[in-house]
N, C-alpha and C positions, 0 to 999 in steps of 0.2 A: 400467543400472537406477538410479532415482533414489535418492538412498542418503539415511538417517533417523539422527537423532543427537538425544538430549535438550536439550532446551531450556535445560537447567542442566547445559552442557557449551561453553559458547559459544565457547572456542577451536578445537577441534574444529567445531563451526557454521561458525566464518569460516574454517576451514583447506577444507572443503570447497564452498564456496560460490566461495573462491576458485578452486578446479582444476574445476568442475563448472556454474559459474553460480547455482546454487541448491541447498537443501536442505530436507526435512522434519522440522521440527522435533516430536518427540512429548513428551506431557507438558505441551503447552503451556496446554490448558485442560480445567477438567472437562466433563462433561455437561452438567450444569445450568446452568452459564454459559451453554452453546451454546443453552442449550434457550430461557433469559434474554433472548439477542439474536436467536434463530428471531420471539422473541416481539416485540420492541422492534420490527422490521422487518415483522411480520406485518401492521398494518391499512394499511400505505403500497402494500405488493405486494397485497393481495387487489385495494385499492380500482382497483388498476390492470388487474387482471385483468377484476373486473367491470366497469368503465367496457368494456373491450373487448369484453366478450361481450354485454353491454348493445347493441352497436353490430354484432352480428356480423361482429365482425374475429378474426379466428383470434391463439392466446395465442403469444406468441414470448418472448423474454426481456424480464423485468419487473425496474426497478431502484428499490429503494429508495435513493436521494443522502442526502447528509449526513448518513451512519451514523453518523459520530464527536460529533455533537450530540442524535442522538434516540437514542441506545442507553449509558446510564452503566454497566453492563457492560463492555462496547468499549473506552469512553472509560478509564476507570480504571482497569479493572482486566487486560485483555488488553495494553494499550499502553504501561500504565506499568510492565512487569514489566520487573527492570533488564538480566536477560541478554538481551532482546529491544532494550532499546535500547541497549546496549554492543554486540551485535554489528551493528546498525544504523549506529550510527555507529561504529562501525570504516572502514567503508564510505563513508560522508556526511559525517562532520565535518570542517570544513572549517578548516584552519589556517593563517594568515600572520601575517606582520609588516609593518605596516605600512612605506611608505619616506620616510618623515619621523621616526619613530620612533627617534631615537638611543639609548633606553636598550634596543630590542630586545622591548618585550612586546608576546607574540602574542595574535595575537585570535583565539578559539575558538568556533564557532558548530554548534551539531548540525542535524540532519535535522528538517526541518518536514512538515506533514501535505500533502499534495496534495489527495488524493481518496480519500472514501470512500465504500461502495458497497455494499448486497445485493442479487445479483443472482439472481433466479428465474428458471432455464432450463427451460423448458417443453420436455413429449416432442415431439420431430419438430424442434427446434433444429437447427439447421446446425454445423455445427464454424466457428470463425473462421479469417482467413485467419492464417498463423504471421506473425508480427510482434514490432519490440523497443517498450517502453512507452516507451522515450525521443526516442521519432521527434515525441512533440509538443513538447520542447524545440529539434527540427532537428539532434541530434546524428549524427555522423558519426563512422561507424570504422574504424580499423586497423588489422590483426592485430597482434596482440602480441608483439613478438618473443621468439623461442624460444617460445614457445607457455604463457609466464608471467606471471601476469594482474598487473596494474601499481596496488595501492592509490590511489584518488585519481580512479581513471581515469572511475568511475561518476557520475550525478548523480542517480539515479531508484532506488527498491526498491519491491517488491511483497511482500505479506502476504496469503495468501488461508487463508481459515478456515472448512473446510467445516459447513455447516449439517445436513446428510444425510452418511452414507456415500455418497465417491464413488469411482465404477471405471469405466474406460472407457465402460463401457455407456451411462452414465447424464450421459454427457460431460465425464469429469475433464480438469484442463486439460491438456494436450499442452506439450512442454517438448524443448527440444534441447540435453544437457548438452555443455558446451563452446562452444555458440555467443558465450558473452560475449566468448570470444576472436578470435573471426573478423570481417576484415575486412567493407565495405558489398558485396563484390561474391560473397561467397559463399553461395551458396543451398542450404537444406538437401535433402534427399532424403526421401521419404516414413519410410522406415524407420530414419528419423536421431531421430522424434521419441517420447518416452515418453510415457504417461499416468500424471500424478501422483496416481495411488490413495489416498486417504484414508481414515480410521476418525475417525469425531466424537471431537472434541480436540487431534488434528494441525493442521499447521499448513504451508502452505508459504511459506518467504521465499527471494526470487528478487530477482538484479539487473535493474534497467532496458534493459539492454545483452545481455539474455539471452533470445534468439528463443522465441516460445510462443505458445498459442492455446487459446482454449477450445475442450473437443470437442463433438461432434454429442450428445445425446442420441435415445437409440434405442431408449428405455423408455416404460412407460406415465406414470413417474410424471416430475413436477418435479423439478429438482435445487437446491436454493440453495446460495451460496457469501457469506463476507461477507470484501469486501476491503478492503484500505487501504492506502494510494499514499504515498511518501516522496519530496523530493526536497531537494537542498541548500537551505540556509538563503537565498541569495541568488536563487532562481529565483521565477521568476513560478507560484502550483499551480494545478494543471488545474483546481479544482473553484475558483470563488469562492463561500466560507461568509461573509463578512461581509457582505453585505447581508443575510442570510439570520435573524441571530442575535440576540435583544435584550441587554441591560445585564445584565437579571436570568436569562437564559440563561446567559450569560459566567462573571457571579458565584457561579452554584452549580457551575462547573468547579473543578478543581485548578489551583493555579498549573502545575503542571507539564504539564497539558492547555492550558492556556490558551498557554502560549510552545509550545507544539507546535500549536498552528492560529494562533499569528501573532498572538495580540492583545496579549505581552509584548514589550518590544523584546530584542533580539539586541545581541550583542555590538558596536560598543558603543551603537548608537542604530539600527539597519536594522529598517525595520517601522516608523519613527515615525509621528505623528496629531499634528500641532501642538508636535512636538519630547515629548510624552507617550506610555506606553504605550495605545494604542489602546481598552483597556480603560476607560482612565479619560477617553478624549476622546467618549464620545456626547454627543449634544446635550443629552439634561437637565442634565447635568452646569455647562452654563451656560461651557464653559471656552473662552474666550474671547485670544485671543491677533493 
């Protein structure tokens, strides 16, 4: 069973996430924030529904991209809560010392945004096939010996945040606890995987490295889910937002949003634009170098 721990319990969070793959976090949000970002994502998914039926193409899964700039809910206030990102980077943060460094100061860099995503599963949806989210960086794994998951070892996390109650039915997502641990050659078995059931407010966060799938829906109604993608500070994220985002978009973020999609630098200059934060390299800016 997938097992659920509060949100404001975060050692307990990574204690299970480590022996499990993932956990449900409860408490993570109210109603009305969900209701907030049902809404933020709502004219992006209709418009794609009726483009499709406009064209009589039958509805399948409908995504709303770049959740983490069109929904300030999301943005501020789901992602910047701190036990969510202390137990994130638990996981992500990535620590060295440089080797030219004689006096030994480490360089500290947390978890940047990947991808973010609402996704509307239409009834008669397929289930996906069970797969790890980190196969788009080409990672490769080993079991872990003694069967004791190794801090560091991850580069990818997942956050998914149902918009509806969901239960199997209605295609919650399927998850194989333990699989973080197993090596590239072992395949799971149908009744290896759970459905991560949901009540509006919950929250699942799961590693990259932890086999899952979303399920079939086999209801009458839609299901939406809103997710968001983490991966180490030094990786290339699946979603490219910057081209996507103006100056005066940028500047009504949080600084603490803004180094979390990449447009502050990183520890101590990764992410540069002209040796500047990225922020302050658009072209009006006239900055010239």
């Amino acid at each position: 069973m997938i097992r659920r721990v509060p949100l404001d319990e975060p050692n307990a969070a990574i204690k299970i996430i480590q022996e499990d793959g993932g956990v449900i976090l409860t408490g993570f949000s109210s109603i009305e924030e969900v209701l907030r970002v049902n809404a933020d994502a709502a004219p992006f998914i209709d418009a794609i529904i009726n483009d499709r039926k406009s064209r009589s193409l039958p509805r399948e899964t409908s995504r709303c991209t770049l959740l983490f700039g069109r929904s300030t809910t999301a943005r501020e206030v789901w992602l910047q809560q701190p036990n969510l990102l202390r137990i994130i980077n638990h996981f992500l943060r990535t620590v060295s010392v440089p080797y030219n460094d004689a006096n030994g100061t480490e360089l500290v860099s947390d978890a940047i945004l990947s991808a973010s995503a609402t996704l509307d599963i239409s009834p008669g949806v397929k289930a996906q096939d069970l797969h790890r989210d980190d196969f788009i960086w080409q990672q490769t794994h080993k079991a872990e010996d003694g069967a004791t998951y190794r801090v560091g070892s991850d580069v990818a996390m997942g956050l998914l945040v149902p918009g509806v109650k969901t239960i199997a039915a209605n295609g919650a997502t399927l998850v194989v606890p333990g699989s973080h641990l197993w090596d590239d050659t072992r395949r799971p078995k149908a009744h290896e995987a759970e459905a991560v059931e949901m009540g509006v407010g919950e929250a699942f966060l799961f590693l990259g490295s932890t086999v899952h799938a979303g399920g079939a829906n086999t209801t009458a109604q839609s299901r939406s889910v809103h997710g968001f993608f983490y991966c180490r500070s030094y990786l290339r994220p699946e979603e490219n937002q910057f081209l996507r985002w103006t100056e005066k978009d940028i500047r009504g973020w949080s600084l603490a949003a803004q180094k979390q999609a990449g447009y502050v630098l990183d520890n101590p200059y990764l992410g540069h634009c002209t040796e500047i934060n990225p922020v302050d390299a658009f072209p009006d800016n006239s900055v010239k170098f």
